[in-house]
C-alpha positions as CSV (number, residue, x, y, z in Angstrom):
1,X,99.6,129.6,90.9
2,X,102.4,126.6,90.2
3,X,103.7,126.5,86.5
4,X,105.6,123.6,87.2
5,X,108.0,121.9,89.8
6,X,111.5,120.8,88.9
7,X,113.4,117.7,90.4
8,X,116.5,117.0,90.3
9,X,117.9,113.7,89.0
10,X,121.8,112.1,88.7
11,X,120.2,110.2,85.8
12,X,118.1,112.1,83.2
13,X,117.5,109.0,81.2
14,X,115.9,107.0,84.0
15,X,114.1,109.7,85.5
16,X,112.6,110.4,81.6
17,X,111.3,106.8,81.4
18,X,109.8,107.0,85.4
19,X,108.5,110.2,84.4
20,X,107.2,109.4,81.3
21,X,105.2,106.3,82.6
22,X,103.6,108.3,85.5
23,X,102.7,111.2,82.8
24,X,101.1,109.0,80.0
25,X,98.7,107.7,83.1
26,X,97.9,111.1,83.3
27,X,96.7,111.9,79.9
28,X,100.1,114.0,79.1
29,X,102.9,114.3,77.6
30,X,106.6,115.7,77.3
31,X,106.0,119.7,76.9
32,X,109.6,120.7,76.8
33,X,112.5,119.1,76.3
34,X,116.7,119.5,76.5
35,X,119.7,117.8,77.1
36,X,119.8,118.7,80.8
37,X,116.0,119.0,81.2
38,X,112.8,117.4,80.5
39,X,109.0,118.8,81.4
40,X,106.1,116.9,81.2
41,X,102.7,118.6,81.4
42,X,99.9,120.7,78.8
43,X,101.3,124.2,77.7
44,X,99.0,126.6,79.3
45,X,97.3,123.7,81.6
46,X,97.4,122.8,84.3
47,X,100.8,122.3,86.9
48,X,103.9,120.3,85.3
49,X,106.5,118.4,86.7
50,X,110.1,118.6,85.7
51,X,113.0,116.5,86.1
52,X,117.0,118.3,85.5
53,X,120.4,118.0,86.1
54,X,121.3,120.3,88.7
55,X,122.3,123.4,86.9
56,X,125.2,124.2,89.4
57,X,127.0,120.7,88.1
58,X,126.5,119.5,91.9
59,X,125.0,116.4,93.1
60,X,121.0,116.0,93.2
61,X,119.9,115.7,96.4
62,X,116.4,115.1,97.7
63,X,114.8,117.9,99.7
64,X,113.6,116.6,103.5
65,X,110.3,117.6,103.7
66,X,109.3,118.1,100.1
67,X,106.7,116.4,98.0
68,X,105.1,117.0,94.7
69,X,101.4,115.7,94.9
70,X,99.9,114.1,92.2
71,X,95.8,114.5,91.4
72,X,94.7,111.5,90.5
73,X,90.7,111.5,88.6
74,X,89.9,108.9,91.2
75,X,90.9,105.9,93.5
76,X,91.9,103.3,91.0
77,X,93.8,105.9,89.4
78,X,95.9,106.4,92.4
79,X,96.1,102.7,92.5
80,X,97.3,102.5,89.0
81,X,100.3,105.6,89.8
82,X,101.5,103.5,92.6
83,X,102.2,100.7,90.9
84,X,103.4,102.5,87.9
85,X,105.8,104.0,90.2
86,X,107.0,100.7,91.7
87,X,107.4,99.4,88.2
88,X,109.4,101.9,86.9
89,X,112.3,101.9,89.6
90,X,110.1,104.0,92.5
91,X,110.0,102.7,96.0
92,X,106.9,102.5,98.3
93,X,106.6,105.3,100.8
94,X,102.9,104.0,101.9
95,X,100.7,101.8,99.7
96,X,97.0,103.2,98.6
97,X,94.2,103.6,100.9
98,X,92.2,106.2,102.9
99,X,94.5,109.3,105.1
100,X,91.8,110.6,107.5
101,X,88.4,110.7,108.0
102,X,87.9,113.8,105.0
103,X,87.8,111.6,102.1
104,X,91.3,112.0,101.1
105,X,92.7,108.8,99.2
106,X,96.4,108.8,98.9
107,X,99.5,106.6,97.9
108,X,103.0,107.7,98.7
109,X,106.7,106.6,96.6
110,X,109.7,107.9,95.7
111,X,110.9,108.3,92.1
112,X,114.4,106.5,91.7
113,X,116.3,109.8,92.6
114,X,114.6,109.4,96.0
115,X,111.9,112.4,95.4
116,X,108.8,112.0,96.9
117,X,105.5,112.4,95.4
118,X,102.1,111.0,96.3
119,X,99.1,110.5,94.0
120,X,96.0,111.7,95.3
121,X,92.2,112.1,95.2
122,X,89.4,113.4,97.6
123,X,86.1,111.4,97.6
């Protein structure tokens, strides 16, 4: 049902190189590209992720309550996002490890815009 999901950024240039990290783990790539906006993703694949300059000229601003999760192939994967994330200007929003008793395996950070994503799997 999701194409894609767009994020704002003050900073195109660092959100490209966060976002480019986190997608190369991911087995993808940049899928569309301009000066105000970068996708990353698999034309016709599955759900991208999108980072812009707000088109209005205002201020990015992070949305309280919104996340974009992540699907990680498994655990070590989800390890490996985190500390991509960290490394590439992210900040920790809860380390990796077990949410619930359902076998979902989760790790939460921000990019460094201050949008918040997890990386996820379910045993």
């Amino acid at each position: 049902m999701i194409g894609y999901v767009t994020l704002g950024t003050a900073d195109l240039p660092r959100a490209a190189k966060f976002y480019d990290a986190i997608a190369a783990e991911l087995g993808t790539g940049r899928m569309m590209e301009f000066d105000t906006f970068i996708a990353w993703g698999t034309p016709d694949g599955p759900a991208g992720i999108a980072a812009t300059l707000p088109f209005d000229g205002h201020p990015a601003t992070v949305g309280n309550g919104t996340m974009v999760a992540l699907q990680a192939k498994d655990r070590n994967q989800v390890h490996k996002l985190y500390e991509i994330a960290l490394a590439h200007g992210g900040s920790d929003e809860g380390a990796p490890g077990p949410r619930g008793e359902d076998g979902f395996y989760a790790a939460y950070f921000r990019d460094p815009d201050g949008n918040k994503l997890n990386a996820f799997t379910m045993a």
